[in-house]
One Martini backbone bead per residue (centre of mass of N, CA, C, O) as a GRO file, in nm:
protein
  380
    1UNK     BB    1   3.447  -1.816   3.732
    2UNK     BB    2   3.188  -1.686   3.871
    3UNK     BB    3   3.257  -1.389   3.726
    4UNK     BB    4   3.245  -1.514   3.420
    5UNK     BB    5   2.960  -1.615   3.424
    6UNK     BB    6   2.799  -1.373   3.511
    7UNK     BB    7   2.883  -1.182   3.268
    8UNK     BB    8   2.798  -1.377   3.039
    9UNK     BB    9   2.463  -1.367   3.150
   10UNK     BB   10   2.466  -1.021   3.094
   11UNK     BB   11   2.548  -1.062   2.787
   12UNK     BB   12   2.281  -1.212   2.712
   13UNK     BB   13   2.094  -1.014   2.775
   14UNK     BB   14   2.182  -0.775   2.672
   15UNK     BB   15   2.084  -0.921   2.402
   16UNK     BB   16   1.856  -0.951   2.428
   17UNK     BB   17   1.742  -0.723   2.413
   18UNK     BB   18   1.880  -0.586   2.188
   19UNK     BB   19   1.652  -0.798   1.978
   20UNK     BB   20   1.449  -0.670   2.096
   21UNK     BB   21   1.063  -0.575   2.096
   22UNK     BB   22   0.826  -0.315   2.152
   23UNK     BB   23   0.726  -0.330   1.804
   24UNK     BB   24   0.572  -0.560   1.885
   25UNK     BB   25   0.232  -0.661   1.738
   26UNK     BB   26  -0.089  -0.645   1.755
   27UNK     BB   27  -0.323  -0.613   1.448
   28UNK     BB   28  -0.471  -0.851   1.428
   29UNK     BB   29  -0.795  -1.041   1.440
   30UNK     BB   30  -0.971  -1.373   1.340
   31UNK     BB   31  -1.318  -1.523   1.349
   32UNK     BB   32  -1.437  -1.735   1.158
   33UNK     BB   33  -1.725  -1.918   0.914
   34UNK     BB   34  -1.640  -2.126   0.815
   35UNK     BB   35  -1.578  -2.419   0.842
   36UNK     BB   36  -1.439  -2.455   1.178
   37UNK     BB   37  -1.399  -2.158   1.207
   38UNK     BB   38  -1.285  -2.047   0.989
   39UNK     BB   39  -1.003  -1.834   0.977
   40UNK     BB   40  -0.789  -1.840   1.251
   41UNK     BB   41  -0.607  -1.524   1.328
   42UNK     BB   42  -0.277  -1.370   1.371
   43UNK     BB   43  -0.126  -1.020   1.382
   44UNK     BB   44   0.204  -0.894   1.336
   45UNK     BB   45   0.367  -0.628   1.414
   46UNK     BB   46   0.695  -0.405   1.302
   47UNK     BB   47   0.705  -0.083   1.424
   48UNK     BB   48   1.004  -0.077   1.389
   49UNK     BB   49   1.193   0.127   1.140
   50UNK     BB   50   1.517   0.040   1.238
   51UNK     BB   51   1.410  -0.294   1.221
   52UNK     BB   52   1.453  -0.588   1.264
   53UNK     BB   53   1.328  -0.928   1.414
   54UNK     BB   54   1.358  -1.190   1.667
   55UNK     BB   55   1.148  -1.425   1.718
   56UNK     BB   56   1.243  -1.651   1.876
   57UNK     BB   57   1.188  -1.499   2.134
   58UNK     BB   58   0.907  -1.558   2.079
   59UNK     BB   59   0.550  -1.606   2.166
   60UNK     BB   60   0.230  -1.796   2.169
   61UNK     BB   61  -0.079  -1.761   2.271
   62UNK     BB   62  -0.403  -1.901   2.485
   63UNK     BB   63  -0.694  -1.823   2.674
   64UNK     BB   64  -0.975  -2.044   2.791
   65UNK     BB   65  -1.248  -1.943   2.933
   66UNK     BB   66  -1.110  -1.769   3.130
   67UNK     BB   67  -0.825  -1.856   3.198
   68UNK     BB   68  -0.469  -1.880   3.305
   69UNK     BB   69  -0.392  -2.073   3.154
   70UNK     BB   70  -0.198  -2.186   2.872
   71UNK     BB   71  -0.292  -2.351   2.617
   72UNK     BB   72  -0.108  -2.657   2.640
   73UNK     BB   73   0.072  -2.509   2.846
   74UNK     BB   74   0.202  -2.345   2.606
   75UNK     BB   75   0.354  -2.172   2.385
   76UNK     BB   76   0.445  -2.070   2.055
   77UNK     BB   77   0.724  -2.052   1.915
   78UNK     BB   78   0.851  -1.859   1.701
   79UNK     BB   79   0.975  -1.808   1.342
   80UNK     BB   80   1.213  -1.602   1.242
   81UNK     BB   81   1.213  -1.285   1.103
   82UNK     BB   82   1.086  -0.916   1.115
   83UNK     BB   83   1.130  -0.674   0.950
   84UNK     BB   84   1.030  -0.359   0.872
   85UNK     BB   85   0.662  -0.302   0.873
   86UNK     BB   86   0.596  -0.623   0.899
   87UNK     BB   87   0.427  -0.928   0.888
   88UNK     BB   88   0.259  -1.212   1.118
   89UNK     BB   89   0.078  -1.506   1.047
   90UNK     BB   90  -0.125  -1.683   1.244
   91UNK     BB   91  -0.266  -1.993   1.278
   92UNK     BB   92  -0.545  -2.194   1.374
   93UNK     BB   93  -0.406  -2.483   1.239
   94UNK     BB   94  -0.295  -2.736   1.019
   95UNK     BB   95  -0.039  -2.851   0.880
   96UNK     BB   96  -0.094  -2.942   0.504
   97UNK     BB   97   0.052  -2.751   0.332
   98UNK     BB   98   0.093  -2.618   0.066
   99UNK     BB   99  -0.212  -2.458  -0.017
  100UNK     BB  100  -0.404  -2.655   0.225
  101UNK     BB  101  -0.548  -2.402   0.377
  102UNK     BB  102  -0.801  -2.202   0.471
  103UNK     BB  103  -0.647  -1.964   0.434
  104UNK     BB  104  -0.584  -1.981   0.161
  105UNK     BB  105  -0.845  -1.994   0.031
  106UNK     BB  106  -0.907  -1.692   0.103
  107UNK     BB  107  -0.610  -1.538   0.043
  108UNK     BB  108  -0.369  -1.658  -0.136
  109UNK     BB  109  -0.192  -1.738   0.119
  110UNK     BB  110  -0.013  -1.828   0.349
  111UNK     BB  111   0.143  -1.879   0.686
  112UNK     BB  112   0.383  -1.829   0.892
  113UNK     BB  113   0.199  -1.991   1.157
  114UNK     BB  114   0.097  -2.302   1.284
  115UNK     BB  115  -0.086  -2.427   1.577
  116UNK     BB  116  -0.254  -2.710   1.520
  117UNK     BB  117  -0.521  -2.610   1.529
  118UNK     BB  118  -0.890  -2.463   1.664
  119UNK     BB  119  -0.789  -2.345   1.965
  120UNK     BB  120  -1.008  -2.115   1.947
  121UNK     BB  121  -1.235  -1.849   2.027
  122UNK     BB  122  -1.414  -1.501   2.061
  123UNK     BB  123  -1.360  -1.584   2.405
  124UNK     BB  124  -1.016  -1.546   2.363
  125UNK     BB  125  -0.722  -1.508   2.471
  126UNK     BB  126  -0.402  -1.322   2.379
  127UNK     BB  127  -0.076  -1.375   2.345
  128UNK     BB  128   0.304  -1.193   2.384
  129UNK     BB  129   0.584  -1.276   2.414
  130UNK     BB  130   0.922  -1.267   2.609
  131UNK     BB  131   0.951  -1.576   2.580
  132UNK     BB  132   0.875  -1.895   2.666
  133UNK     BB  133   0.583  -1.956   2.761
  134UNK     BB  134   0.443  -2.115   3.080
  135UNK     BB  135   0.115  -2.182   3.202
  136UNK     BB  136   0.086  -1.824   3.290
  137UNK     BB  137   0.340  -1.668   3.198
  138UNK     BB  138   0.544  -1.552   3.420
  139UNK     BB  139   0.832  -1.670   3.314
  140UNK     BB  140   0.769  -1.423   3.120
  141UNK     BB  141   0.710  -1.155   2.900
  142UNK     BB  142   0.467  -0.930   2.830
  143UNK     BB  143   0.366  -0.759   2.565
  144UNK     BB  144   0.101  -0.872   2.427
  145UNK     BB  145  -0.298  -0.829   2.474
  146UNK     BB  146  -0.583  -0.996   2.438
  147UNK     BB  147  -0.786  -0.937   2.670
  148UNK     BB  148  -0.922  -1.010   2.979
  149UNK     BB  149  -0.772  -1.231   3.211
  150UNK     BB  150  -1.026  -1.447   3.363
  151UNK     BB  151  -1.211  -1.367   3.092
  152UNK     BB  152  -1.422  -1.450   2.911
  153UNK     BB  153  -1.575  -1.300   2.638
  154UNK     BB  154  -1.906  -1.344   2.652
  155UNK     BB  155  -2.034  -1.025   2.624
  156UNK     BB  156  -1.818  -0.830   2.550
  157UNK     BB  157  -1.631  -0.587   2.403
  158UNK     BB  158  -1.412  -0.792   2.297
  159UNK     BB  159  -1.571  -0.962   2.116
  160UNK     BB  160  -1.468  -1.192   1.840
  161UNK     BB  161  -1.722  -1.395   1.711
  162UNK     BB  162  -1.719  -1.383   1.376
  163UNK     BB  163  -1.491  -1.176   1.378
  164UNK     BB  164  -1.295  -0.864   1.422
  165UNK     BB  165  -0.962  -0.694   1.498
  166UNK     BB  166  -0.838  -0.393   1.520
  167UNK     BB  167  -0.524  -0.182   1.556
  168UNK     BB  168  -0.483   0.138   1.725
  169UNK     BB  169  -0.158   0.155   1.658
  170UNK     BB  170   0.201   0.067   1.769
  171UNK     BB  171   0.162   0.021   2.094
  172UNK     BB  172   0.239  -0.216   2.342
  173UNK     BB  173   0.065  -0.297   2.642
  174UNK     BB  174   0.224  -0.520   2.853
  175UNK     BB  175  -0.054  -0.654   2.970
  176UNK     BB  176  -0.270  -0.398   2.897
  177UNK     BB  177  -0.613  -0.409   2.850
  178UNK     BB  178  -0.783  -0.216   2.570
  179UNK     BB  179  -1.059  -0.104   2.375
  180UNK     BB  180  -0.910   0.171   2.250
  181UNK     BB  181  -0.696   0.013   2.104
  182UNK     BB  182  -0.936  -0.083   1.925
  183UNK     BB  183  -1.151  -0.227   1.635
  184UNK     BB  184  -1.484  -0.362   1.741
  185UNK     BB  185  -1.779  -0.473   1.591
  186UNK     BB  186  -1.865  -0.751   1.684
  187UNK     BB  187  -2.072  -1.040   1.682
  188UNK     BB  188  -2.123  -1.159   1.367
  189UNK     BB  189  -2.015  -0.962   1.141
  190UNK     BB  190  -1.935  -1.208   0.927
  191UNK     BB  191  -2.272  -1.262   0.898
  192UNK     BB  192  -2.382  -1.062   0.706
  193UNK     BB  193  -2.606  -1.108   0.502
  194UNK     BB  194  -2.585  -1.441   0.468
  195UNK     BB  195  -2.738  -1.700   0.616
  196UNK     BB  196  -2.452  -1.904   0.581
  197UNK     BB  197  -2.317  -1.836   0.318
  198UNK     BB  198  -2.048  -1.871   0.223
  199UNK     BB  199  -1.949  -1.680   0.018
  200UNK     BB  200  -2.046  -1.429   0.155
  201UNK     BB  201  -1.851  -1.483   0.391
  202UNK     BB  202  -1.575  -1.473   0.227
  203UNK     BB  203  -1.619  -1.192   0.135
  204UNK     BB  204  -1.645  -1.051   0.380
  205UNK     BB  205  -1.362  -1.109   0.451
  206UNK     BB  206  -1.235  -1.007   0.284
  207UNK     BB  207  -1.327  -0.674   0.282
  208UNK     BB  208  -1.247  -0.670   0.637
  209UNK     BB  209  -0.965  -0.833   0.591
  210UNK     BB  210  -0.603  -0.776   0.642
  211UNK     BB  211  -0.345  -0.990   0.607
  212UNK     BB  212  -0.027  -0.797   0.622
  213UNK     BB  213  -0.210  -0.544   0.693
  214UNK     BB  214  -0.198  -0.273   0.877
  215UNK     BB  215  -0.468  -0.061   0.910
  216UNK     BB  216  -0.539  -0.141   0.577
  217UNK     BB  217  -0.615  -0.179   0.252
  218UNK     BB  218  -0.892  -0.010   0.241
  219UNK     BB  219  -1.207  -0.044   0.220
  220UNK     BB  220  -1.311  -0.153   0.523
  221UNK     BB  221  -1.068  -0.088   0.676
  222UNK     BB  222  -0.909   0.025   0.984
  223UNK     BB  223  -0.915   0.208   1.154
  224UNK     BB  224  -1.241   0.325   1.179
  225UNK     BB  225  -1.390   0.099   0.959
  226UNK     BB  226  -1.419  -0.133   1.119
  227UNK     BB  227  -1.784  -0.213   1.157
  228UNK     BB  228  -1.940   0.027   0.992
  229UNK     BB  229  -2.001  -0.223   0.767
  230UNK     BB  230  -2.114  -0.382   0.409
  231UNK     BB  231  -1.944  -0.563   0.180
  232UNK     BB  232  -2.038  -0.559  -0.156
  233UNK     BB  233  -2.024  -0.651  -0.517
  234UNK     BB  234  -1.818  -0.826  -0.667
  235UNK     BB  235  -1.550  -0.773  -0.935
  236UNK     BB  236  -1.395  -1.116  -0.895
  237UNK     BB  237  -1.553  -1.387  -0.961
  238UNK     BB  238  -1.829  -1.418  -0.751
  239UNK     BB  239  -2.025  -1.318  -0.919
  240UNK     BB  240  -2.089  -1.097  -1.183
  241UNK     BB  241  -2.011  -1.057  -1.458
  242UNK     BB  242  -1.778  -0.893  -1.662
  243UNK     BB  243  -1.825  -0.667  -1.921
  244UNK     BB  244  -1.497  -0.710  -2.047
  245UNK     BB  245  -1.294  -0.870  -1.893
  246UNK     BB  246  -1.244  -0.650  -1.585
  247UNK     BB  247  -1.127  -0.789  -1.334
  248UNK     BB  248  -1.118  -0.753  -1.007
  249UNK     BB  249  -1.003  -0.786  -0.718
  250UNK     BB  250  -1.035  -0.871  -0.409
  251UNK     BB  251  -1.274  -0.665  -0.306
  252UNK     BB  252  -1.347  -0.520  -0.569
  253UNK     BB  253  -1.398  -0.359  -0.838
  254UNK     BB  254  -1.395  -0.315  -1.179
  255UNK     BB  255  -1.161  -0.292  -1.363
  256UNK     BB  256  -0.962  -0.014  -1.481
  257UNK     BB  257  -0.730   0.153  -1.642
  258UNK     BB  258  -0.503   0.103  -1.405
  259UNK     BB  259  -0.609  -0.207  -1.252
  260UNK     BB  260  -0.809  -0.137  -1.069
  261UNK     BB  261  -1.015  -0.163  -0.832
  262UNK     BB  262  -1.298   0.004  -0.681
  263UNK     BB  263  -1.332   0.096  -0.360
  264UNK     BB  264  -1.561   0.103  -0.046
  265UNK     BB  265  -1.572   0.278   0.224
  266UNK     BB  266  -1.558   0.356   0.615
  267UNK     BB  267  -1.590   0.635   0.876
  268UNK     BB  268  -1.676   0.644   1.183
  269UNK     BB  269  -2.030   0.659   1.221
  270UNK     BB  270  -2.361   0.539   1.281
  271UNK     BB  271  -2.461   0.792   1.366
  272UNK     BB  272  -2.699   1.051   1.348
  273UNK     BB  273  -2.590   1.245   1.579
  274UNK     BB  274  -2.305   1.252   1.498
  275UNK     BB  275  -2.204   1.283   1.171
  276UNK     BB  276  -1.917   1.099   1.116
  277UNK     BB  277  -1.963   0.985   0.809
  278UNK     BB  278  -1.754   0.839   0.614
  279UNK     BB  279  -1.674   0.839   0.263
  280UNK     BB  280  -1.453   0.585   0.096
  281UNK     BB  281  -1.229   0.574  -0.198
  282UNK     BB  282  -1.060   0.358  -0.404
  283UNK     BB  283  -0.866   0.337  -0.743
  284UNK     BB  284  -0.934   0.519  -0.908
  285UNK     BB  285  -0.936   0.783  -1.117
  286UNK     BB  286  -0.749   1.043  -1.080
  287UNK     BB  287  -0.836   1.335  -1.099
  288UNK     BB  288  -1.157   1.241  -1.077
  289UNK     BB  289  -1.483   1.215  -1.095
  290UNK     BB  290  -1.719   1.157  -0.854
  291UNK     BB  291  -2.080   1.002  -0.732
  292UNK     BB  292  -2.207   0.972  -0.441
  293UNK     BB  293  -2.487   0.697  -0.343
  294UNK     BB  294  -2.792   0.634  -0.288
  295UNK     BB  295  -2.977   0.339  -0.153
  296UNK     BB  296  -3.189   0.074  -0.068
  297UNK     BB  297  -3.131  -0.122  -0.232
  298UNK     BB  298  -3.019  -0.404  -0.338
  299UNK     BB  299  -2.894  -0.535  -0.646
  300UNK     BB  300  -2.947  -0.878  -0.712
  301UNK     BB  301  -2.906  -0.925  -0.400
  302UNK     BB  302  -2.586  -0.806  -0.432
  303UNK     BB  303  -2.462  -0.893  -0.732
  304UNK     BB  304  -2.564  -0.685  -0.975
  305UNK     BB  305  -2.524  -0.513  -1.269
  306UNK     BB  306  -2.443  -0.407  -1.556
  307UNK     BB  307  -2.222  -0.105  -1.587
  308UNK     BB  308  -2.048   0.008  -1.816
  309UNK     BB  309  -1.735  -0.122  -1.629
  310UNK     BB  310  -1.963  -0.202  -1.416
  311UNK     BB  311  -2.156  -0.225  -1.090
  312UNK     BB  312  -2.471  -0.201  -1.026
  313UNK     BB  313  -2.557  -0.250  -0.661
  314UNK     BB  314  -2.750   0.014  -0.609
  315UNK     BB  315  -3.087   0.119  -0.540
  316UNK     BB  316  -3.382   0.263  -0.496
  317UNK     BB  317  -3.372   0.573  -0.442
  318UNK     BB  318  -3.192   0.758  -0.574
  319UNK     BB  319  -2.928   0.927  -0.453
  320UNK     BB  320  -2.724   1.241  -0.407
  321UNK     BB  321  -2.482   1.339  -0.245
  322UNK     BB  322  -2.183   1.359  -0.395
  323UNK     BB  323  -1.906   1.561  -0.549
  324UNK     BB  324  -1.569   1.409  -0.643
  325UNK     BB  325  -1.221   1.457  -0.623
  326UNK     BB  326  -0.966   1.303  -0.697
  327UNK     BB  327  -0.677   1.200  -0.638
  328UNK     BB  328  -0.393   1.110  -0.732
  329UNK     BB  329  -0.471   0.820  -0.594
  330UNK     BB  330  -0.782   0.777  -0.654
  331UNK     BB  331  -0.898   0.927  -0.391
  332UNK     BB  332  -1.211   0.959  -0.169
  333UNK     BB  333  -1.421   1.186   0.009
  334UNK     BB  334  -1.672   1.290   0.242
  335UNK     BB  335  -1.811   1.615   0.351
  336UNK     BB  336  -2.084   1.506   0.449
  337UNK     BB  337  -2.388   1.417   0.596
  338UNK     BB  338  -2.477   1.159   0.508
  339UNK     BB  339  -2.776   1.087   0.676
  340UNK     BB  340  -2.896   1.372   0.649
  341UNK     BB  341  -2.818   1.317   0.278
  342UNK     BB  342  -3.008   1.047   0.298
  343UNK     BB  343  -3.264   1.060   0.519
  344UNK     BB  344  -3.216   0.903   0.755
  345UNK     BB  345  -3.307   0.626   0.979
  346UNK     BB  346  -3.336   0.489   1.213
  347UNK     BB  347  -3.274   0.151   1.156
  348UNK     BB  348  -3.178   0.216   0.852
  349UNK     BB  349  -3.109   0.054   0.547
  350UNK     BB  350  -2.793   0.184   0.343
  351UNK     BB  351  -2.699   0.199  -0.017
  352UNK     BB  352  -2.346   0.221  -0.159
  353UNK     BB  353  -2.182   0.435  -0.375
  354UNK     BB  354  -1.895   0.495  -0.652
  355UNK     BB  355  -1.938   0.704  -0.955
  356UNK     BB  356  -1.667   0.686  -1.188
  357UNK     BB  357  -1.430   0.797  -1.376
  358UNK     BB  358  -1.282   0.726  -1.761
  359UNK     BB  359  -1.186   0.904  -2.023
  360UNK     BB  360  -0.906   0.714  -2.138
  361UNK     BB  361  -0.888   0.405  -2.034
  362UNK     BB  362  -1.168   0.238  -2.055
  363UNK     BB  363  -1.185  -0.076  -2.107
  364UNK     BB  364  -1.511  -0.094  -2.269
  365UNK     BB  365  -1.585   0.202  -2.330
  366UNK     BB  366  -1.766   0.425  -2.151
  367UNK     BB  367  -1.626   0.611  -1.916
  368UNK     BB  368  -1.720   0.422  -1.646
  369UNK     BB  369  -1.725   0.334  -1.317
  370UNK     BB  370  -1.740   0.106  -1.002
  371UNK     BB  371  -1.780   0.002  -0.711
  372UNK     BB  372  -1.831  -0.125  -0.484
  373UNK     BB  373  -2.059  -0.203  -0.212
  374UNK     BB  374  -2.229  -0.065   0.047
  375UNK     BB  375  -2.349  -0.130   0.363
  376UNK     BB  376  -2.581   0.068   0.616
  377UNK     BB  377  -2.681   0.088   1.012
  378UNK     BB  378  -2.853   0.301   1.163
  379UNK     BB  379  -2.826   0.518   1.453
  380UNK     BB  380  -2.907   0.760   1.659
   0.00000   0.00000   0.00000
């Protein structure tokens, strides 16, 4: 009896292993800035290509001010399985039933787990176990953790208070953090340019957090990508009224030909020493020219007025910085050193648009339209 007890306790192991994966991981964190410092949530992805996840294996928790208990005493067991390249959004608030949460009102869907308070801030660890972890989280397998153990996080490289991180990558660190597996934008990233605004706030969080998209999903998002500006100037609804009613989707410009806004984000970094900031265009309309161009100020405080298809964002001083056929999928990107091609210097706040092409589909019939604004802060 205990040779076959034995057995059977080998064979549910080796079940749990095979069932488990270590292409569970953590994909983007966000402590939001709207009433309650919502929305705070935590997004897992399985980039395991060959198939799906039994998440019931995994659980997840947090470490709070430095400690080394888990809050709560235990973290909370995962519920359903995970596609193949599909993602799972915790959020740290109260379930108040479908469509009532902080988090829906920002994006406009549920999350897939709520833990039931705003137990977490921005210099707090955050943790995914292989089992359900429990103390000090010993009793489990760490698969991915986010933060230094032990360490409160306030004016880390790795603090995330009012911000938000991408991970760069695929691969879950074992419980071994470090921060260039992530693009860490710092500290109240997203209160940029608002005053305490929620609209304004609220428009951040769209621009840059992408919750559900691994690696961001456009202009402002994605590794290399997040917390080099800030997008704003959106024809979504929020702020200037489109032009022919033809607004585009949460943080685009007003939609073209194709039924999409553009876009516009940034990668590479501001460093005007370093010259390898990207501006990046995407939803545009395919091989159609755009035209990258620099302003000095936002225009009507960075709600835009209309123009052609679209809204004109960036103003005064305006530069042409550089002339860009889109590919198919109507991305466009520039090749030229953008701070040196638009005299910037350090300290210098300039904001930038593209101005694209639509001479077939025009919804409005001007035949151009533009994409959102991005605000970007010159450094040395």
């Amino acid at each position: 009896m205990k040779i076959q007890n034995l057995l059977l306790s080998a064979v549910g192991l080796a079940l749990t292993a095979s069932t488990a994966s270590a292409d569970l991981l953590m994909t983007e964190i966000v402590d939001g800035t709207l009433p309650g410092g919502q929305p705070k949530w935590a997004e897992l992805t399985n980039t395991d290509a060959s198939g799906s996840i039994d998440l019931t294996l995994y659980s997840f928790g947090n470490f709070n001010n430095g400690g080394t208990t888990l809050g709560g005493g235990a973290a909370t067991v995962l519920t359903g399985s995970l596609d193949a390249g599909a993602s799972y959004i915790i959020s740290y608030e109260a379930d108040n039933g479908p469509g009532s949460s902080m988090f829906f009102s920002v994006y406009g869907t549920d999350p897939d787990l709520y833990m039931g308070g705003g137990f977490v801030n921005g210099d707090d660890v955050l943790a995914l176990f292989l089992g359900a972890a429990t103390g000090d989280g010993t009793n489990a397998t760490t698969i991915d953790i986010y933060g230094d153990l032990g360490i409160d996080g306030s004016g880390t490289a790795w603090e995330y208070t009012d911000s938000y991180a991408y991970r760069c990558g695929d691969t879950a660190n074992g419980g071994v953090f470090t921060t260039t597996d992530w693009t860490i934008p710092g500290a109240n990233t997203l209160e940029n340019g608002c005053s305490g605004d929620d609209t304004c706030e609220q428009a951040n969080l769209l621009a840059q957090t992408t919750p559900g998209c691994h690696a961001g999903c456009g202009g402002g998002g994605g590794c290399g990508g997040g917390g080099i500006g800030t997008a704003y100037c959106f024809c979504d609804g929020t702020g200037t009224t489109s032009p022919c009613g033809n607004a585009g989707g949460a943080g685009e410009g007003c939609a073209n030909g194709s039924g999409l806004g553009g876009t516009l984000g940034a990668s590479g970094s501001t460093s005007l020493s370093a010259g390898d900031l990207v501006l990046e265009g995407s939803q545009a309309i395919a091989t159609q020219p755009g035209l990258f161009f620099q302003g000095d100020l936002q225009i009507a405080g960075g709600a835009g007025v209309v123009f052609g298809d679209g809204l004109r964002c960036a103003g005064t001083n305006v530069i042409r910085l550089e002339v860009v056929v889109s590919d198919a999928n109507g991305d466009s990107s520039t090749t030229i050193d953008i701070g040196a091609g638009g005299g910037a210097a350090a300290g210098d706040s300039k904001e930038y648009q593209l101005w694209y092409r639509d001479p077939a589909s025009s919804p409005c019939g001007s035949t151009f339209n533009l994409t959102n604004g991005f605000s970007i802060s010159w450094d040395a």
